[in-house]
LUMNUBA-616888 format. One record per residue (C-alpha): residue number from 1; x, y, z. Coordinates in nm, 4 decimals. Layout:
% LUMNUBA-616888
[site NUM, [X, Y, Z]] ...
This chain:
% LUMNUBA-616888
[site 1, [9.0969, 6.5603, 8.8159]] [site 2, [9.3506, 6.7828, 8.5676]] [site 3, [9.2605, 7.1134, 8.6791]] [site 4, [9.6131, 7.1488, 8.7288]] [site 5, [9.6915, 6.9651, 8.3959]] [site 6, [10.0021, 7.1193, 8.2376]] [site 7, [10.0949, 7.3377, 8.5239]] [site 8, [10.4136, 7.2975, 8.7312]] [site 9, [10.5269, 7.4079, 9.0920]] [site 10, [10.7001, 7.4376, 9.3633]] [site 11, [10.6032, 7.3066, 9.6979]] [site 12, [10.8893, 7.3879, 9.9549]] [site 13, [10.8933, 7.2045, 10.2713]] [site 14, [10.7058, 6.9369, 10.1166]] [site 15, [10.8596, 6.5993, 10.2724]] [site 16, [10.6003, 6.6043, 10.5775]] [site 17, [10.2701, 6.7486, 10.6668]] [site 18, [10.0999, 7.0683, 10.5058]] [site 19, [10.3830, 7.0645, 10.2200]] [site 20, [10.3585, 6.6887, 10.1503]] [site 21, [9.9213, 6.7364, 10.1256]] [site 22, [9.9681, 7.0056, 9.9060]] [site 23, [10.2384, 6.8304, 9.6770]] [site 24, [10.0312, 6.4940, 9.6266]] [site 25, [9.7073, 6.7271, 9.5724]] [site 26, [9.9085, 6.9329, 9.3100]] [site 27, [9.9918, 6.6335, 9.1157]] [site 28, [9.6666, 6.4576, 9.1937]] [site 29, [9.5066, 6.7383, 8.9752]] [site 30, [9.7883, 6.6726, 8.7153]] [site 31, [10.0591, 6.9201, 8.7993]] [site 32, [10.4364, 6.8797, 8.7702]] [site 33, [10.6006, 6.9221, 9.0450]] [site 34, [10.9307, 6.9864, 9.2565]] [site 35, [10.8686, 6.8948, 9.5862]] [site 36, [11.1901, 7.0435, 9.8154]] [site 37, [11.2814, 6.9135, 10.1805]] [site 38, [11.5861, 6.9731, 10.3107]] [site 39, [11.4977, 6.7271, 10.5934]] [site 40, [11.6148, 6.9085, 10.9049]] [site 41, [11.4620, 6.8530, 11.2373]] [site 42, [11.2126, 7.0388, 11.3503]] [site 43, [11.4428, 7.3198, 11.4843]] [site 44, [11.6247, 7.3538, 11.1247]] [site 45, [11.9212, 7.1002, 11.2816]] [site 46, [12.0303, 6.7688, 10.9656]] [site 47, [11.9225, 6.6874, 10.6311]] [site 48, [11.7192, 6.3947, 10.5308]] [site 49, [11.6335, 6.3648, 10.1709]] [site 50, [11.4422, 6.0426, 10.2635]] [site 51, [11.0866, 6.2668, 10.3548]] [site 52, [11.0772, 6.4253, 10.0176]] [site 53, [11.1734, 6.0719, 9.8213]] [site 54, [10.9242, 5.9247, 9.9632]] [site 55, [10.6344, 6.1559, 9.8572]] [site 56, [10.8126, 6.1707, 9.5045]] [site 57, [10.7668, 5.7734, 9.4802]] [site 58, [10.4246, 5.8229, 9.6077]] [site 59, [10.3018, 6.0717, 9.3304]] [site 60, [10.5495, 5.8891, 9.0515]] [site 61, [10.3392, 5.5696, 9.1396]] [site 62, [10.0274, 5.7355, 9.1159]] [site 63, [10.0923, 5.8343, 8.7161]] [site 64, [10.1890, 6.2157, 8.8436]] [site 65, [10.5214, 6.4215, 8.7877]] [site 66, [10.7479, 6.4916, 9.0695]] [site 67, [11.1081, 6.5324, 9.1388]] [site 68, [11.3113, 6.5523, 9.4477]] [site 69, [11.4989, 6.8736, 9.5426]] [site 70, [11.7253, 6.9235, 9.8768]] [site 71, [11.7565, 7.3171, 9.8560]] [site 72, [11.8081, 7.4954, 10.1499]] [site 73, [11.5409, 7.7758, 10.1470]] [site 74, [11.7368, 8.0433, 10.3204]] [site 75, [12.0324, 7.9628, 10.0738]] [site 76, [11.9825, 8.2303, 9.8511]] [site 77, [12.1790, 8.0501, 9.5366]] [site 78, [12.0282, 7.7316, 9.6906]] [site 79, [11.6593, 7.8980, 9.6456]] [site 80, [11.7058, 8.0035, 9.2932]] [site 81, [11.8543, 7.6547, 9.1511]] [site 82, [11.5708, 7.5254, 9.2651]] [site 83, [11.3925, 7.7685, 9.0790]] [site 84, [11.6059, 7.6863, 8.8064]] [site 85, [11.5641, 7.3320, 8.8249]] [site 86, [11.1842, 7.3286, 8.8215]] [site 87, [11.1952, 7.5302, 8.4510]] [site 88, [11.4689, 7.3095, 8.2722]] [site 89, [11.3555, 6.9913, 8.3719]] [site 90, [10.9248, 7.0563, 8.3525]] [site 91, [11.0068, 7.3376, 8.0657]] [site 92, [10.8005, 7.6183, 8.2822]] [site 93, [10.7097, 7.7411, 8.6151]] [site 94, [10.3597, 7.8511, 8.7294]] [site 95, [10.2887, 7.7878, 9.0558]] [site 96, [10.5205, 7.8643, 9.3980]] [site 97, [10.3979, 7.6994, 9.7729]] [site 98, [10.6179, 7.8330, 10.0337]] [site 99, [10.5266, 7.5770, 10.3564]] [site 100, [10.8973, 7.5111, 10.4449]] [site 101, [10.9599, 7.6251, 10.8139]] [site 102, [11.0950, 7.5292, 11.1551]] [site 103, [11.0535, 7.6275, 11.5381]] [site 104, [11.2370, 7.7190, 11.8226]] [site 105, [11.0386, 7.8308, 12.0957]] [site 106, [11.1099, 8.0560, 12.3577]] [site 107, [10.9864, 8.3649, 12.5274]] [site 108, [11.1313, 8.6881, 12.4019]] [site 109, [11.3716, 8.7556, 12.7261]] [site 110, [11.4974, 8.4015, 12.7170]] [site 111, [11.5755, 8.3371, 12.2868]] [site 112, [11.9312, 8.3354, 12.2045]] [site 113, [12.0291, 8.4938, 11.9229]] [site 114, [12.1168, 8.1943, 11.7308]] [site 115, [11.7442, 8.1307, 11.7583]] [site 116, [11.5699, 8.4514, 11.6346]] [site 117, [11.8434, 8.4223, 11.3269]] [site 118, [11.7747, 8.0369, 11.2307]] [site 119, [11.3758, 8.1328, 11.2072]] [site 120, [11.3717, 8.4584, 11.0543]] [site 121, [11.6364, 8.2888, 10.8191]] [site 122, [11.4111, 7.9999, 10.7121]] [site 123, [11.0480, 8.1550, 10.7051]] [site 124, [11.0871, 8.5369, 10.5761]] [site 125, [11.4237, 8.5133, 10.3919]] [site 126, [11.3410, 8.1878, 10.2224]] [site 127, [11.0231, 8.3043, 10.1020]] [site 128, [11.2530, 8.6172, 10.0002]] [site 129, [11.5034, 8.3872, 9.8426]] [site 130, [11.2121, 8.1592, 9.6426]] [site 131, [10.9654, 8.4531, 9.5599]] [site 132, [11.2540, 8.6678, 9.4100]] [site 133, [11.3653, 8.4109, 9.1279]] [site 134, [11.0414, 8.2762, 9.0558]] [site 135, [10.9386, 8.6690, 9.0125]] [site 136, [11.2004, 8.7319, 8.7891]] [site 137, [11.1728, 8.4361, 8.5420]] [site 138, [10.7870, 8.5446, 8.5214]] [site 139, [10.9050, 8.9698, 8.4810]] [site 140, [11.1409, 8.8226, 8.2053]] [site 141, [10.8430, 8.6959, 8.0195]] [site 142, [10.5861, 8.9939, 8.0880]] [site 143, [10.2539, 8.7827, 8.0054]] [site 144, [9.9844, 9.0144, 8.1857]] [site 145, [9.7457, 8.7678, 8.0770]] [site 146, [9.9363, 8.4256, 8.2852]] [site 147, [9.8219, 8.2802, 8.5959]] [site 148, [10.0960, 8.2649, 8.7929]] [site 149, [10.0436, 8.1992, 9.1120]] [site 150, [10.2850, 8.2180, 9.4838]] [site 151, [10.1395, 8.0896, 9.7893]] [site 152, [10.3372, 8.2174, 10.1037]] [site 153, [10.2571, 8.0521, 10.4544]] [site 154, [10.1870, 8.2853, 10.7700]] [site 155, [10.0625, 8.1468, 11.0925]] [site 156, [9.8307, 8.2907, 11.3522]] [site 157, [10.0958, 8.3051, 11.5929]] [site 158, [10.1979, 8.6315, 11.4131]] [site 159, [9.8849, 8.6951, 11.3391]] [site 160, [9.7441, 8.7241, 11.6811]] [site 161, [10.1013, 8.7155, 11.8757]] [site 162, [10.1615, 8.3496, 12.0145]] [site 163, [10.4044, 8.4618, 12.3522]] [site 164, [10.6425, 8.1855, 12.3397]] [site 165, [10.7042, 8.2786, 11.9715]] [site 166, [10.8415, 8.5941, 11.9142]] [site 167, [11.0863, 8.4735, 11.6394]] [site 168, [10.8328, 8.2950, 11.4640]] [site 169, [10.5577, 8.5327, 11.4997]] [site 170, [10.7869, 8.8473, 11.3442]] [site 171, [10.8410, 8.6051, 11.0520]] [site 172, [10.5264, 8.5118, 10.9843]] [site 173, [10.3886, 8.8643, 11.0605]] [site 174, [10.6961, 8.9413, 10.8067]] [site 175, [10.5433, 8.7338, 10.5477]] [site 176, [10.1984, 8.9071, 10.5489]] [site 177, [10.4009, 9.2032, 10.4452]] [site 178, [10.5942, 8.9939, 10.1999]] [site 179, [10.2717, 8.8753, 10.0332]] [site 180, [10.0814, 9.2263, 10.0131]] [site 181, [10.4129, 9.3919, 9.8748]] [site 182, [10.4125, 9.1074, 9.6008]] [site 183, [10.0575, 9.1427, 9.5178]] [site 184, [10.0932, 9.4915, 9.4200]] [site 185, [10.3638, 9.4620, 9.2447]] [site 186, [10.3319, 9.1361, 9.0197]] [site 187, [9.9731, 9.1459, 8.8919]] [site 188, [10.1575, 9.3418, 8.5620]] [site 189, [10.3079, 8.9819, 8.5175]] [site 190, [10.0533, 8.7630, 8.5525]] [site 191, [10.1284, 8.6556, 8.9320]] [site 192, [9.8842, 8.6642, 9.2052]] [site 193, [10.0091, 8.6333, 9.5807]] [site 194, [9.7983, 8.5623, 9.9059]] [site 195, [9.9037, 8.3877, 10.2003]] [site 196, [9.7582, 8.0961, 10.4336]] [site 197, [9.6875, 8.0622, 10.8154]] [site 198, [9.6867, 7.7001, 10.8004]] [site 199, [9.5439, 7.5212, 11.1171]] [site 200, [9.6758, 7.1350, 11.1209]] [site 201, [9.8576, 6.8803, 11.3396]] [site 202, [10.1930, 6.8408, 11.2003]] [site 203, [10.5313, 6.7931, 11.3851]] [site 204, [10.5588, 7.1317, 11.4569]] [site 205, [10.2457, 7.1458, 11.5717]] [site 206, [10.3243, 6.8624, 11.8381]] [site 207, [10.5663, 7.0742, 12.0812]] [site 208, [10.2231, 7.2333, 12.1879]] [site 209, [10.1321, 7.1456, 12.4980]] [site 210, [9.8015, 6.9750, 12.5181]] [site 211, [9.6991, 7.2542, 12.8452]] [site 212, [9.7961, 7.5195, 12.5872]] [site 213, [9.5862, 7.4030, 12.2601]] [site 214, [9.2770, 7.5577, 12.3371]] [site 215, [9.0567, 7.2923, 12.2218]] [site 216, [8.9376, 6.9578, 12.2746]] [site 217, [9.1727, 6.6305, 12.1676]] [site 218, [8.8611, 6.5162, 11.9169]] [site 219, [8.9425, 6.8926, 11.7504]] [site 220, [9.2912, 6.8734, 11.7499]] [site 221, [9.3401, 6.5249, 11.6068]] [site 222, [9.0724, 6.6527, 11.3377]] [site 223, [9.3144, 6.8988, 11.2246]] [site 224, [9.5054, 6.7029, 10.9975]] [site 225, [9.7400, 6.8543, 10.7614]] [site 226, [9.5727, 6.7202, 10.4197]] [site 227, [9.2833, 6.9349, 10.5137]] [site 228, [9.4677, 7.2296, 10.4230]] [site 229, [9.5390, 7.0947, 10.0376]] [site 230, [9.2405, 7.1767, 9.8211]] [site 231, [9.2731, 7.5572, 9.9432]] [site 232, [9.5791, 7.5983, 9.7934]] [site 233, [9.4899, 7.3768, 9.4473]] [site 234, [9.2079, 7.6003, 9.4125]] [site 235, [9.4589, 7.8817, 9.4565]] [site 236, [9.6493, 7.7499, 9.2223]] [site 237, [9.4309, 7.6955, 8.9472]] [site 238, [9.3616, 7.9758, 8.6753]] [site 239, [8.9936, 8.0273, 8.7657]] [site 240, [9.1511, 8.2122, 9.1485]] [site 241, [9.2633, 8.5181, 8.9260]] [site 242, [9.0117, 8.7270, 9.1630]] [site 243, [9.1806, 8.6441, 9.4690]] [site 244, [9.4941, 8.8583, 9.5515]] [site 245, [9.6514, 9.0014, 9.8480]] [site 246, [9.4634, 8.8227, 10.1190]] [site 247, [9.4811, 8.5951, 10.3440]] [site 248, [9.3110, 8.2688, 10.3928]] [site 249, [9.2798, 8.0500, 10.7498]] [site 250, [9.2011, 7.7523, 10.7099]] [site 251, [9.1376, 7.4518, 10.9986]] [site 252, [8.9734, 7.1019, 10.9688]] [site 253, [8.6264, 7.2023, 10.7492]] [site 254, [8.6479, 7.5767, 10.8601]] [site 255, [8.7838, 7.8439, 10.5710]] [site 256, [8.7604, 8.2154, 10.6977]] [site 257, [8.9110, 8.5449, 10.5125]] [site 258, [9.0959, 8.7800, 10.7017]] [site 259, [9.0479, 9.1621, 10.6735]] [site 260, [9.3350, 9.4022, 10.5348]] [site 261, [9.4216, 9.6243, 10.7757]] [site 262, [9.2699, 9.9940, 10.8168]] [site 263, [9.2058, 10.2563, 11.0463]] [site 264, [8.8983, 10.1745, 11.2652]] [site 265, [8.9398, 10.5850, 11.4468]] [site 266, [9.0742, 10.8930, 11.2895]] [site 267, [9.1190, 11.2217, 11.5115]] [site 268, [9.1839, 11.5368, 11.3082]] [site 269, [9.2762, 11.8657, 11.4683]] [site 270, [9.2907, 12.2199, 11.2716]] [site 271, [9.5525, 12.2933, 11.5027]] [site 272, [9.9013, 12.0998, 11.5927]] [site 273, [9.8524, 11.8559, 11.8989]] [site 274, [9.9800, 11.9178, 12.2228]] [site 275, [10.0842, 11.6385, 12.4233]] [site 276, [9.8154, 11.6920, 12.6467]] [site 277, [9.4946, 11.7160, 12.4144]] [site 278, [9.6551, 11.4132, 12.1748]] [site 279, [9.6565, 11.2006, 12.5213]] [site 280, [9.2809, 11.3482, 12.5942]] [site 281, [9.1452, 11.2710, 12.3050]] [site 282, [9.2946, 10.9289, 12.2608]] [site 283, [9.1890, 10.7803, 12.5265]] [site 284, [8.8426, 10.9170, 12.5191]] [site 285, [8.8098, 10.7992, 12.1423]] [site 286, [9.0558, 10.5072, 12.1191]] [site 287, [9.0686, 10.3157, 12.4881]] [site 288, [8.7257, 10.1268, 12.3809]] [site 289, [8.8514, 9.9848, 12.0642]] [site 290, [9.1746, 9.9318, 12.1927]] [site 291, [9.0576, 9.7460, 12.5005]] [site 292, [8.9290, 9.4395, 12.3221]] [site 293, [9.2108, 9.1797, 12.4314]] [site 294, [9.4300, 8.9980, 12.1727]] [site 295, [9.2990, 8.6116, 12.1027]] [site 296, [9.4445, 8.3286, 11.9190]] [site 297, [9.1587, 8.1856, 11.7458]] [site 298, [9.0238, 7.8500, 11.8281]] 
């Protein structure tokens, strides 16, 4: 396949799992690409450069393009020389994955500090750090008619509120915003921006409990991370123009679309509220819809 013939991207956090998929689908369909690990731990702790050789060697064997970059993603100048790097040594830049992310679970009145920092730090501002160079070589060029393409990673457990993950919920919930703020703004440059909810098994993944998965072993061993690949290649081809703004979930053989947010009740009032009639009417127009309990999907 050379969908992706000519085309060159980025794939952070793509030594292991989700990131590694996409990278050896990316070049499977003939694009260039960079694939980035730092190589930490799962909680963000070391560097490794060993993950993100490995799945270079793998895609260089294969007849692709790859090279190896160690960027951290929350380094800001780190971010953008990877950037950088991708244009001077593959001569352009049209596609950016942003998978790269760690964990460190705890409930909201027990997380240090050190822990909400290191999350937000890796998810929202190195999708900041990434998104913002990538967006400015493609503004510097000003081709409405390109097909750029950014590909942020958000997580159910912001979208639905995981409780042991405050950190990592706000970041991912963070991200949505990131991704809708994007799409309205880069579509004069050629650049579409959506986000997935990606459902796999990966190391991360693993510090689940199995009495907290919510499904059955056969289920969660089907939910490998390569299953989450040909979503974003299809993203990232030329022919997904018509997709922007949204998010996409996707688990095992299961793809769903999420909604964009909107008002579901509207109370008007010719007259300013008084505490009193605002409360009234609420609850006799808004406790039904708000009573339907928050659920992480299956």
């Amino acid at each position: 396949m050379n969908e992706l013939s000519g085309r060159v991207a980025v794939v952070t956090g793509a030594g292991r799992g989700i990131g590694a998929g996409i990278a050896r689908l990316l070049a499977q369909e003939g694009a260039a690409v960079v694939v980035n690990d730092l190589g930490a731990s799962g909680d963000g702790v070391g560097a490794d450069l060993t993950p993100a050789q490995e799945v270079v060697a793998e895609i260089n064997a294969a007849g692709g393009k790859a090279l190896v970059n160690g960027a951290d993603v929350g380094d800001h100048e780190a971010a953008r020389e990877m950037i950088e790097t991708a244009i001077s040594e593959f001569g352009r830049l049209d596609i950016l994955v942003n998978t790269a992310g760690i964990l460190r679970d705890r409930m909201i009145f027990n997380m240090p500090e050190e822990d909400w920092d290191a999350v937000i730090r890796v998810h929202l501002k190195g999708h900041f750090n990434t998104i913002q160079a990538a967006s400015q070589h493609w503004r510097a060029q000003r081709d409405e008619t390109a097909d750029n393409r950014i590909i942020n990673f958000t997580s159910v457990s912001g979208l639905h509120g995981a409780p042991s993950q405050p950190n990592y919920a706000a970041a991912k919930m963070g991200i949505v915003g990131l991704t809708m703020s994007c799409a309205n703004a880069l579509t004069r440059y050629g650049v579409t921006t959506n986000a997935i909810s990606p459902g796999a098994n990966t190391r991360l993944s693993e510090t689940v409990p199995p009495d907290q998965r919510q499904m059955s072993e056969e289920d969660w061993a089907a939910m490998t991370p390569d299953r989450v690949a040909p979503v974003v290649a299809y993203i990232a081809r030329p022919e997904s123009r018509w997709l922007n703004g949204r998010i996409v979930d996707v688990r095992t053989n299961r793809v769903a679309l999420y909604n964009i947010p909107e008002q579901v009740r509207v109370l008007e009032s010719a007259q300013p509220w008084t505490t009193n009639a605002i409360g009234a009417a609420m609850r006799a127009n808004f406790a039904d819809q708000a009573a339907v309990p928050i659920r992480m999907p299956l």
